[in-house]
VOSE-312236 format. One record per atom (N, C-alpha, C): x, y, z; residue in one letter; atom name; chain. Coordinates in Angstrom, 3 decimals, padded with zeros to 6 digits. Each point is the difference from the previous one (the first is absolute). Example, Ala and Ser with C-alpha at 12.3 -4.5 7.8 and 13.67 -1.06 7.14 Angstrom:
2
SITE:013.190:-005.690:007.800:A:N:A
SITE:-000.890:001.190:000.000:A:CA:A
SITE:000.900:001.200:000.000:A:C:A
SITE:-000.350:001.050:-000.720:S:N:A
SITE:000.820:001.190:000.060:S:CA:A
SITE:-000.770:001.090:000.730:S:C:A
% end
This chain:
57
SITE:-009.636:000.841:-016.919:X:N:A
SITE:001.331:000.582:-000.035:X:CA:A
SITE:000.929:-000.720:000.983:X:C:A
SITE:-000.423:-000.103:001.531:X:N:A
SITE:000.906:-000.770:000.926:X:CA:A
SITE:000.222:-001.598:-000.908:X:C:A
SITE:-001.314:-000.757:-000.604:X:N:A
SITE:000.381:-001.090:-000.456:X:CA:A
SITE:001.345:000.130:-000.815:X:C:A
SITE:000.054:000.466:-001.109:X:N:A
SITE:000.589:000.301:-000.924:X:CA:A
SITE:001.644:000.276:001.074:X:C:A
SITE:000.017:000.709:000.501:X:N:A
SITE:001.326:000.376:000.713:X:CA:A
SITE:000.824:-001.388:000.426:X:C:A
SITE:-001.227:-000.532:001.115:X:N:A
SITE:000.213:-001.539:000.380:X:CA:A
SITE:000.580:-000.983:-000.832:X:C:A
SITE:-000.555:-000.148:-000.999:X:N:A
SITE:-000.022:-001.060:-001.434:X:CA:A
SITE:001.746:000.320:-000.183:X:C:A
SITE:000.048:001.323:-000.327:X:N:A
SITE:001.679:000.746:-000.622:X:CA:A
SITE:001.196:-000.628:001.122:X:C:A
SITE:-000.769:000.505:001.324:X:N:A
SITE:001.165:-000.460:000.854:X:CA:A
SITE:000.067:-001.254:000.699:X:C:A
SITE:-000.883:-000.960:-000.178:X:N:A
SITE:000.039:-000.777:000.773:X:CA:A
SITE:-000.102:-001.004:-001.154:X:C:A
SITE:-000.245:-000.399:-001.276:X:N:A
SITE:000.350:-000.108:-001.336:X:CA:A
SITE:-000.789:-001.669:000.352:X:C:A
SITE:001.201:-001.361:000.176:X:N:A
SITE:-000.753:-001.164:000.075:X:CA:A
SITE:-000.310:-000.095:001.007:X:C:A
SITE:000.175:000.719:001.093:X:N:A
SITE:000.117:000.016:001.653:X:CA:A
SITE:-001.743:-000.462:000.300:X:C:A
SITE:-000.239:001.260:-001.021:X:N:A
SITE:-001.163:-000.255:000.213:X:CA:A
SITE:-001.134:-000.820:000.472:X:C:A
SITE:-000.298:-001.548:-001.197:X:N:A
SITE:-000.474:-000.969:000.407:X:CA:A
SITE:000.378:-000.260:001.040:X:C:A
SITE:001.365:-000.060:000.765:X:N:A
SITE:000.397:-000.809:001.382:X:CA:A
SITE:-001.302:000.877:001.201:X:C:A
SITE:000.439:001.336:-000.371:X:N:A
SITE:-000.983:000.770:000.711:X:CA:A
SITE:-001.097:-000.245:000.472:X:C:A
SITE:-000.693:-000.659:-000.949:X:N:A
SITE:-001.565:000.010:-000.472:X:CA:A
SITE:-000.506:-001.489:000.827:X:C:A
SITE:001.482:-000.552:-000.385:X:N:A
SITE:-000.685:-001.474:000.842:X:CA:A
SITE:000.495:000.351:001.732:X:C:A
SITE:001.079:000.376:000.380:X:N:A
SITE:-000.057:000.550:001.726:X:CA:A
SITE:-001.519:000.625:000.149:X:C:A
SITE:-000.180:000.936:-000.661:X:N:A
SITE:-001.592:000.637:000.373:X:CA:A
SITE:-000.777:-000.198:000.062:X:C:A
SITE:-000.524:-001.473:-000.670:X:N:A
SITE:-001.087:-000.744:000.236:X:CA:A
SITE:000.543:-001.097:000.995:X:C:A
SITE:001.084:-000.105:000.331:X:N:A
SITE:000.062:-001.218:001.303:X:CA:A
SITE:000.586:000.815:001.130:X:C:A
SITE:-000.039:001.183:000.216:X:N:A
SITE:000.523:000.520:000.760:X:CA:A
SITE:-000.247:-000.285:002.158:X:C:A
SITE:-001.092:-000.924:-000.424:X:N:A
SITE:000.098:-000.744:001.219:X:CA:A
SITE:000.403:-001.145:000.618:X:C:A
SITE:000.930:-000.653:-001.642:X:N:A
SITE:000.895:-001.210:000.421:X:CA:A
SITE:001.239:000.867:-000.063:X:C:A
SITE:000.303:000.646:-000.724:X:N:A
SITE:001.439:000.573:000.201:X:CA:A
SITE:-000.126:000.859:001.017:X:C:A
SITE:-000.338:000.871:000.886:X:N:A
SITE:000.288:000.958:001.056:X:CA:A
SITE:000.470:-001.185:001.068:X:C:A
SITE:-000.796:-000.787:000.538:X:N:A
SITE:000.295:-000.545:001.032:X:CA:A
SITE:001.201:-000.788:-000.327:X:C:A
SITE:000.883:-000.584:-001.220:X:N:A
SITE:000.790:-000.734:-000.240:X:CA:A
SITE:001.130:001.192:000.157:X:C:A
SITE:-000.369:000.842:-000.666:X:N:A
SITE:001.283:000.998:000.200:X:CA:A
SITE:000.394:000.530:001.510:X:C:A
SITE:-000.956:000.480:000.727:X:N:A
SITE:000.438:000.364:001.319:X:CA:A
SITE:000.293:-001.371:000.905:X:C:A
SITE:-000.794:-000.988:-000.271:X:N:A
SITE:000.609:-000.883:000.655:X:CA:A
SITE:001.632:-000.905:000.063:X:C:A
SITE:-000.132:000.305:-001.318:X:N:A
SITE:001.942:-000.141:-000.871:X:CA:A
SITE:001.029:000.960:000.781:X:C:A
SITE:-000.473:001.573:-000.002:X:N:A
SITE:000.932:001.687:000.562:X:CA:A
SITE:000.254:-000.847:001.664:X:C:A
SITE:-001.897:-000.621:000.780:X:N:A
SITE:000.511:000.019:001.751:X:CA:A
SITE:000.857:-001.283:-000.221:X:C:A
SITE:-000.182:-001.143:-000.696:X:N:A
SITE:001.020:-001.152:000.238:X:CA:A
SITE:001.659:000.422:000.180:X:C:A
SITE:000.202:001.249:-001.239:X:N:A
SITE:001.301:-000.005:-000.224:X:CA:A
SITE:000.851:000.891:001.084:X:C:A
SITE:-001.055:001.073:000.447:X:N:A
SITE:000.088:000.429:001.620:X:CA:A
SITE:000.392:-000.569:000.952:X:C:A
SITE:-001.072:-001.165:000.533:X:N:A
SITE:000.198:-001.154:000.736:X:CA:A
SITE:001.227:-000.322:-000.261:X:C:A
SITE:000.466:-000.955:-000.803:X:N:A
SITE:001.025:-000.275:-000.738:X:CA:A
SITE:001.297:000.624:000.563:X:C:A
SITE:-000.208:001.049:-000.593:X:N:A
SITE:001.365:001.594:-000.541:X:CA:A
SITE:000.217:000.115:002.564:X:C:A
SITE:-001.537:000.140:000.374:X:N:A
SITE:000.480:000.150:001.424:X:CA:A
SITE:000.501:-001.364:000.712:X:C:A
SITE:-000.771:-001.305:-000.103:X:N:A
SITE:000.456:-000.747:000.810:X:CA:A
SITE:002.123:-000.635:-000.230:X:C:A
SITE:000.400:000.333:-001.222:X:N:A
SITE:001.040:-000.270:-000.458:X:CA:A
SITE:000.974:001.182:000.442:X:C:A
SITE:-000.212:000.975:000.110:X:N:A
SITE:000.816:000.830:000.936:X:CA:A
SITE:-000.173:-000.159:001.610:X:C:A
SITE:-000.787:-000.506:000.629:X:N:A
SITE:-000.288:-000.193:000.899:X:CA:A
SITE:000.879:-001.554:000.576:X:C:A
SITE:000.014:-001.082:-000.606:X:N:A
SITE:000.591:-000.857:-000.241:X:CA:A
SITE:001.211:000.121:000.165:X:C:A
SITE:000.702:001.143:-000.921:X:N:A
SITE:001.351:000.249:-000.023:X:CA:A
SITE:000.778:000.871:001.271:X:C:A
SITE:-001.051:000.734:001.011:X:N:A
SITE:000.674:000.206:001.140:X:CA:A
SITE:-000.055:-000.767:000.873:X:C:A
SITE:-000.752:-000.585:-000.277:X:N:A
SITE:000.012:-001.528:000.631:X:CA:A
SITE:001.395:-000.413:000.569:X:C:A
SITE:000.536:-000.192:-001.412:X:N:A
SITE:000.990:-000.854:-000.111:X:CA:A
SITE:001.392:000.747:000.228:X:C:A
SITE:-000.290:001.184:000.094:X:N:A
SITE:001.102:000.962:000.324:X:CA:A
SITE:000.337:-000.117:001.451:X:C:A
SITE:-001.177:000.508:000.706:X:N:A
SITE:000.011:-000.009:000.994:X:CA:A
SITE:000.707:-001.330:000.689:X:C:A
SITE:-000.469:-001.110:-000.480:X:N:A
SITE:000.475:-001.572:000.724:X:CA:A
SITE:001.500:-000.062:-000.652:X:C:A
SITE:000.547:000.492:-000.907:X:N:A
SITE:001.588:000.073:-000.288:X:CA:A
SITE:000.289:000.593:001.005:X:C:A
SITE:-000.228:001.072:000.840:X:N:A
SITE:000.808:001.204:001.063:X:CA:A
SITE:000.187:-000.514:000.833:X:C:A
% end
């Protein structure tokens, strides 16, 4: 019954599904490692920018 539900709502999604779930130990680490880069990223670039504030004053 859950299959069947799955199949309805998740329709071609599916297959994509099926292949994350059997590699799900090359994709986890690619994905969280992608979220902390963009962190890194998203903090050192605001950080940067008071930087530069500060040395305008």
């Amino acid at each position: 019954m859950v299959d069947a539900f799955l199949e309805f709502m998740l329709g071609p999604m599916r297959s994509i599904g099926d292949v994350y779930f059997d590699n799900q130990m090359i994709f986890n680490p690619l994905i969280v490692g992608f979220a902390c880069w963009k962190l890194m990223k998203k903090r050192s670039s605001s950080h940067s920018g008071t930087t530069e504030e500060t040395e305008n004053v």
